[in-house]
C-alpha positions in Angstrom: 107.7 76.0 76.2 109.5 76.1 79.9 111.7 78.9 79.0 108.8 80.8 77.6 106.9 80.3 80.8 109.9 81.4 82.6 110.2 84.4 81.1 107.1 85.3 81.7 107.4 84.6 85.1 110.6 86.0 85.7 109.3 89.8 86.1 107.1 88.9 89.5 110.0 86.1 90.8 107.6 83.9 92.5 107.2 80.1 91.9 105.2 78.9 88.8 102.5 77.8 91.2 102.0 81.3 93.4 101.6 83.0 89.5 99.0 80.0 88.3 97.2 80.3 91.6 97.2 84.1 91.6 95.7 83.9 88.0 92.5 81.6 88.9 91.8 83.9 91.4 91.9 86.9 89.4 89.7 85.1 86.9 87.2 83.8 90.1 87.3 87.4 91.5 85.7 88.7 88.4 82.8 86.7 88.4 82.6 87.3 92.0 82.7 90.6 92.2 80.4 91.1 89.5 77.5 90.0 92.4 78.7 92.9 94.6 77.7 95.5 91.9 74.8 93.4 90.1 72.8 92.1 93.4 71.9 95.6 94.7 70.4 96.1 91.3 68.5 93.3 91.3 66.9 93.4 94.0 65.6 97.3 93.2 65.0 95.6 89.3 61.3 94.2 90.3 62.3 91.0 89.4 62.7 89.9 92.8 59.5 89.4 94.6 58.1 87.0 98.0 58.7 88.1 101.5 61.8 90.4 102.7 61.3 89.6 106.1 59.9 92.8 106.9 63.0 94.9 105.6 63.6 97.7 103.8 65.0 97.3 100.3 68.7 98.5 102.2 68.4 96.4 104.7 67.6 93.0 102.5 70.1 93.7 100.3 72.9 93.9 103.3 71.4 90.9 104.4 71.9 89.3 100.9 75.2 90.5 100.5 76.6 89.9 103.8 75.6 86.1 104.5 77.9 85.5 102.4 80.6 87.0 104.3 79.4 85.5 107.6 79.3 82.0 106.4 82.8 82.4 104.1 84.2 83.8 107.7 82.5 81.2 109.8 83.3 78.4 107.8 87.0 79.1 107.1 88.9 78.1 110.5 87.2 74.9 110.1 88.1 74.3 106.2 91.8 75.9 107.5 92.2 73.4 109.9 91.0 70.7 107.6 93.5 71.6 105.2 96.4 71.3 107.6 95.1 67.8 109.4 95.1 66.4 106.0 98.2 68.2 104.1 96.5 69.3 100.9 95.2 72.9 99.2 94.5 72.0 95.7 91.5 69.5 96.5 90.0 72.3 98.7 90.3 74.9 96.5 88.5 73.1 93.4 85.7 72.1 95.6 85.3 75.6 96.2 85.5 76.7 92.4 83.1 73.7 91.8 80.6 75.0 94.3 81.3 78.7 93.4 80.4 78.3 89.6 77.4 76.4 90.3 75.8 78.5 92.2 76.4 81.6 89.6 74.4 79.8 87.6 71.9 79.1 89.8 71.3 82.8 90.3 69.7 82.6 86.9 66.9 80.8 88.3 66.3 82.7 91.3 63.2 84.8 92.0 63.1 85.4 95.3 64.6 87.1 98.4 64.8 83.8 99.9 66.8 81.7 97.2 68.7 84.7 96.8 69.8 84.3 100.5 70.1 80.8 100.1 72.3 80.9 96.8 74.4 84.0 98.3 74.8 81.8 101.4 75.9 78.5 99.5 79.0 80.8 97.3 80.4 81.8 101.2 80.6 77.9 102.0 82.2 77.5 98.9 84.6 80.5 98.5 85.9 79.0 102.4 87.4 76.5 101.0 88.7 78.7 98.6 90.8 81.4 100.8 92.6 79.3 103.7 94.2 76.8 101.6 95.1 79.3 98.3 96.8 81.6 101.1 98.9 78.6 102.9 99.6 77.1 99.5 101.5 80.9 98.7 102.7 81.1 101.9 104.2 77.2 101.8 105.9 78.6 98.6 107.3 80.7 100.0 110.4 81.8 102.1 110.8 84.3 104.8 112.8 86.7 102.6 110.2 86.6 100.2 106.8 86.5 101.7 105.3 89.6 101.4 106.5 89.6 97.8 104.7 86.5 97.1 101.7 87.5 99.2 101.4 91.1 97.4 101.7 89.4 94.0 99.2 87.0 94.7 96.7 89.6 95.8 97.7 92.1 92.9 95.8 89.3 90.7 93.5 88.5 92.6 92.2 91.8 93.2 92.5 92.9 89.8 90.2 90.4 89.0 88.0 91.8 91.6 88.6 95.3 90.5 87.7 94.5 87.1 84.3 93.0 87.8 82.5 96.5 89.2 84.0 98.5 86.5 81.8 97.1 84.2 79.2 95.0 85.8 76.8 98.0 85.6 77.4 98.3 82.1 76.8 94.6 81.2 72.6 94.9 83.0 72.6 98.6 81.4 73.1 97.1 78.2 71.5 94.0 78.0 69.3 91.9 76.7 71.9 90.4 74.4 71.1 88.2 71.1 73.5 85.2 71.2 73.3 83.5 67.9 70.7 85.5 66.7 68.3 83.2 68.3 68.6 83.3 72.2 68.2 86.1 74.3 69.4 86.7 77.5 68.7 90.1 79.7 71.5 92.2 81.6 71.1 90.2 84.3 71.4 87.0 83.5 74.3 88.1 81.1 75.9 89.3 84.3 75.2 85.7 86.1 76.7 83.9 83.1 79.7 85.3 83.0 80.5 84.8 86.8 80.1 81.0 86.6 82.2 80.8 83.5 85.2 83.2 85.1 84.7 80.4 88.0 85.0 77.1 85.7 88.0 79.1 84.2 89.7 79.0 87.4 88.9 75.5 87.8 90.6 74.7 84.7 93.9 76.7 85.7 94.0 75.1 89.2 93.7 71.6 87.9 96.4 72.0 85.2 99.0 74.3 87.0 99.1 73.8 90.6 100.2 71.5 92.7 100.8 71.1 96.5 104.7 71.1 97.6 105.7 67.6 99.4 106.5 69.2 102.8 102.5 70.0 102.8 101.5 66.6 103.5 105.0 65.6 105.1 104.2 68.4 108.1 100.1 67.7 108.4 99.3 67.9 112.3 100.9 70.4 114.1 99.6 72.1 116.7 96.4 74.2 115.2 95.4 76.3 118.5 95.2 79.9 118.2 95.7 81.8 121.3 94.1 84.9 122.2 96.8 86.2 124.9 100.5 86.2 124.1 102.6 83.4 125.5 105.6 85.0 125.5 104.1 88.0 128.3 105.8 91.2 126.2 102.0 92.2 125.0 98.9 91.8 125.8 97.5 90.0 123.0 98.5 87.6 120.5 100.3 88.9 117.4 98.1 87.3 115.0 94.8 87.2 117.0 95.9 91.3 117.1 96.0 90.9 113.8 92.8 89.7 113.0 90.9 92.1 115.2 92.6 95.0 113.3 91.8 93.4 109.8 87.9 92.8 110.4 87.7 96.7 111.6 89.7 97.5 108.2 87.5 95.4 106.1 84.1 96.7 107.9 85.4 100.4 107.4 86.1 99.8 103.5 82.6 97.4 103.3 80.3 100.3 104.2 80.5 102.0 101.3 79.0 98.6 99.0 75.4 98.2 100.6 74.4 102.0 100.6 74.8 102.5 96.6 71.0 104.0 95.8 72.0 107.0 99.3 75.5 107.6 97.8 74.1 108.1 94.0 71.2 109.8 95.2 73.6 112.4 97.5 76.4 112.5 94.8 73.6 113.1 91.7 75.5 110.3 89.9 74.5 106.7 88.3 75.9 103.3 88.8 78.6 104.0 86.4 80.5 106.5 88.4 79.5 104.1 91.8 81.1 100.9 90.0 84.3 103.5 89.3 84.4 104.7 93.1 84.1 101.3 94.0 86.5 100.0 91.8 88.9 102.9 92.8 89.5 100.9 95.9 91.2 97.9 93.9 93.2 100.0 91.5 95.0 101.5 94.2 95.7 97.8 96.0 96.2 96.3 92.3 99.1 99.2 91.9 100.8 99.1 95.5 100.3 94.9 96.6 103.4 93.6 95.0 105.8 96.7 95.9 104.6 97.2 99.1 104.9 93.2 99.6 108.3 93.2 98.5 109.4 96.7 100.4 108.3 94.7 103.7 110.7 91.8 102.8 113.3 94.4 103.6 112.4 97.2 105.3 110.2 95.4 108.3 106.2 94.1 108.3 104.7 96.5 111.3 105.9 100.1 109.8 103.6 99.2 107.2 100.6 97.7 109.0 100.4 101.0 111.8 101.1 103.6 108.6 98.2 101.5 106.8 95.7 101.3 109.8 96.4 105.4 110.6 95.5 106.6 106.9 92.6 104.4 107.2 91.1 107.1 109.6 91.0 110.1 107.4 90.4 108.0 104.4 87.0 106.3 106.1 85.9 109.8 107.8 86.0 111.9 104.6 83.7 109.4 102.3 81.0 110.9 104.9 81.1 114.3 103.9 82.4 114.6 100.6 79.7 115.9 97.6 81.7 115.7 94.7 81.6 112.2 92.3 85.2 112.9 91.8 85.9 113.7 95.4 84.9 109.9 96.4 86.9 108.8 94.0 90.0 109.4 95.4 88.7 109.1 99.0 88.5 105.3 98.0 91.7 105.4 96.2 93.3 107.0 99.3 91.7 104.0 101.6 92.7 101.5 98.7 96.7 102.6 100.0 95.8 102.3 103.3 94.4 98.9 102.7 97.3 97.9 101.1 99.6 98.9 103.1 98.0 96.3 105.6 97.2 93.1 104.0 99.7 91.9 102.4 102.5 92.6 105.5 100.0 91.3 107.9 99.9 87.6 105.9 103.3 88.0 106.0 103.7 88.7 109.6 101.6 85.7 110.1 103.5 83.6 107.7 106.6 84.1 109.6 104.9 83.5 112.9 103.3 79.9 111.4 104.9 76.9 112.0 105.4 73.8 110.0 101.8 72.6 108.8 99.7 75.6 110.7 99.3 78.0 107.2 96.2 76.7 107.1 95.0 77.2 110.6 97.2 80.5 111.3 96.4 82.6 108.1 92.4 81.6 108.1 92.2 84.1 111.5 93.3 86.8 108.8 91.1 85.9 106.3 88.3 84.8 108.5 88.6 88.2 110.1 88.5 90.4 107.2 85.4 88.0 105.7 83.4 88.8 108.8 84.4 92.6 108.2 83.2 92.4 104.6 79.9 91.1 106.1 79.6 93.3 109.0 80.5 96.3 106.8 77.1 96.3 104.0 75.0 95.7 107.2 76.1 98.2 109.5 76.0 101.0 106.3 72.2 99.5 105.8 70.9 99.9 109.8 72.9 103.1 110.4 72.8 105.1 107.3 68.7 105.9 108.2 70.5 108.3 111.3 72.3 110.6 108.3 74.7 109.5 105.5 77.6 110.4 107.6 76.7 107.8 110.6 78.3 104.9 108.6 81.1 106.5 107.9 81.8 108.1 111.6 81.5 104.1 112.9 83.8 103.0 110.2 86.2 106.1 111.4 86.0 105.0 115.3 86.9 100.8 114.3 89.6 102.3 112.6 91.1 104.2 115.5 90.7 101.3 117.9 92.8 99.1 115.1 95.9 101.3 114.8 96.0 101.8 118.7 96.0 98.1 118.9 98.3 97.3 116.2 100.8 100.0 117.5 100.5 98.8 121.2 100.3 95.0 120.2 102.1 93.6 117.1 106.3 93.6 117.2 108.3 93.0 114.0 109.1 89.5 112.7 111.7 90.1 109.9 114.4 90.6 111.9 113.8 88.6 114.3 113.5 85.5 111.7 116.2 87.0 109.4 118.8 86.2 112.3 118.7 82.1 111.6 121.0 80.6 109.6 118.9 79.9 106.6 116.1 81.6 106.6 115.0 84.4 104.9 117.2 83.6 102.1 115.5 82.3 98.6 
């Protein structure tokens, strides 16, 4: 059974554990991303009723979408931190799964704009005990000369789970209700709900049989956990990885505008939510594709050449979404800011890998991922207060975030990999 395992393994040469991990997150991001697609349509369905709050059906559903970013983001450094005082992932991450599959189900039950808030807000506690500690377990697993390869690998599953979940999460409500047995019958909805808590017990499953904290986790619990704003050692500006995190929430508030503003884009485009799930979706494909080789490319060719190309496509890629009229057009404007994105994420973890110290992954790598959480939040909300001023507003705003991040990136951020690959004994596997 080990060698067949191995040689399954053996094409993405990570540990046993990055692969197991990578795959309950693929099955989680599913489910998850399921919401992104289905929520909007809910809330338009009639089904939802009570007060909005006195907002617009654009506005409540940014709202709805991004508390969960906001409290995910919010909650992360502390669950980070947490993670590294103590010197275990895996009981953080099943907590999270626990909470996260729970509250898919509770979505069944929910009526009104309220518990939707509440319920949407309850999955971002959970999922931040999720992210930090799945991110510092790959990067623990990992060596300097293979950290970006382990980080794109890691997000190649994950986000093909989370590709996979738009694509046809319009087609599971369209076609709904659904007989099961022949007796019970569910609508599209609920369908949709279902099988986003039972992608999230999956994961569960997979975590609790195949992964496992390394020793050196607990053995190095307690470093120092600060995260500086300034860089100590007075060649920039600003911090490397607080640099980092600025340019990663502009990135992920550029790419989130497009989610919140679905009923303006298919009303502009003449399309339905098939073709909107597909140029959402386009997004991941491109990431799902490039993760792993770009990953593995910035083992050896350097993080930052990467991270500024990414950031600099990001700027044509943003501004064109605003003015394109073609279905097919925004397509591959998303696939186009889908490279972009790639290009960043998974060299910027591993920048910040290499710069984390014994026991910080936790503490260091939630600024990324707390960062690009609050841009996922801030993203659906600024589309749904600016996209009243003209369609193209959103888009403009996501353009200028994107310009400030590649100046900043460029001017701020050195490269690690050499730097590290110079001692004896690191960056070798």
């Amino acid at each position: 059974m080990r060698r067949v395992v191995d040689r399954i393994i053996a094409p993405f040469a990570v540990d046993r554990r990055v692969l197991a991990l990578a795959g309950a997150r693929m099955a989680d991001g599913i489910g998850n991303s399921f919401l992104i697609i289905v929520i909007p349509l809910y809330v338009t369905s009639g089904i939802v009723s009570g007060t909005a709050f006195g907002l617009g059906e654009s506005m409540i559903t940014g709202v709805i979408l991004s508390i969960f970013g906001f409290l995910n983001s919010s909650f992360q450094p502390f669950t980070g931190r947490l993670s590294d005082r103590l010197g275990r992932r895996k009981p953080f991450i099943l907590v999270g799964l626990a909470g996260l599959a729970v509250m898919n189900v509770a979505y069944v039950f929910a009526e009104t704009y309220a518990t939707l808030l509440l319920i949407r807000g309850l999955q971002g506690i959970s999922v931040a005990f999720i992210i930090p500690s799945s991110v510092a377990l790959v990067n623990e697993l990992a060596t300097t000369g293979n950290r970006g390869g382990n980080m794109g690998v890691y997000n190649t599953f994950r986000l093909v789970g989370f590709g996979a979940g738009p694509a046809v999460a319009g087609a599971v409500v369209s076609y709904g209700p659904y007989a099961i047995l022949g007796e019970v019958v569910i609508d599209g909805f609920d369908a949709a709900f279902y099988i986003a808590a039972i992608t999230a017990a999956l994961s569960y499953g997979l975590v609790t049989v195949l992964v496992s904290d390394p020793e050196s986790t607990a053995a190095n619990a307690g470093a120092d956990l600060s995260i500086p704003v300034l860089d100590r050692s007075g060649s920039n500006l600003l911090d490397p990885i607080f640099t980092l995190g600025v340019a990663s929430f502009f990135m992920a508030t550029a790419i989130a505008l497009f989610a919140t503003i679905q009923p303006q884009v298919n009303a502009r485009l003449e399309q339905g939510a098939t073709w909107f799930g597909l140029q959402f979706a386009a997004f991941i494909i491109a990431q799902v594709v490039l993760q792993t080789p770009i990953g593995r490319a910035c083992d050896r060719y350097g993080r930052r050449p990467f991270i500024v190309a990414g950031m600099v496509l990001l700027i044509p890629t943003t501004l064109a979404q605003g003015f394109i009229m073609s279905s097919g057009l925004m397509f591959v404007a998303r696939l186009f800011q889908g490279v972009a994105a790639a290009m960043v994420f998974a060299p910027s973890l591993a920048l910040v890998g290499d710069l984390a110290g014994e026991g910080e992954s936790g503490s260091k790598l939630s600024i990324l991922t707390m960062a690009f959480g609050y841009g996922i939040a801030v993203g659906p909300l600024s589309s749904g207060a600016l996209v009243g001023f003209g369609f193209r507003v959103p888009f403009i705003f996501g353009t200028a975030l994107a310009v400030v991040g590649a100046i900043l990136v460029y001017t701020q951020v050195e490269e690690t990999l050499e730097t590290t690959a110079s001692v004896p004994g690191v960056g070798s596997d």
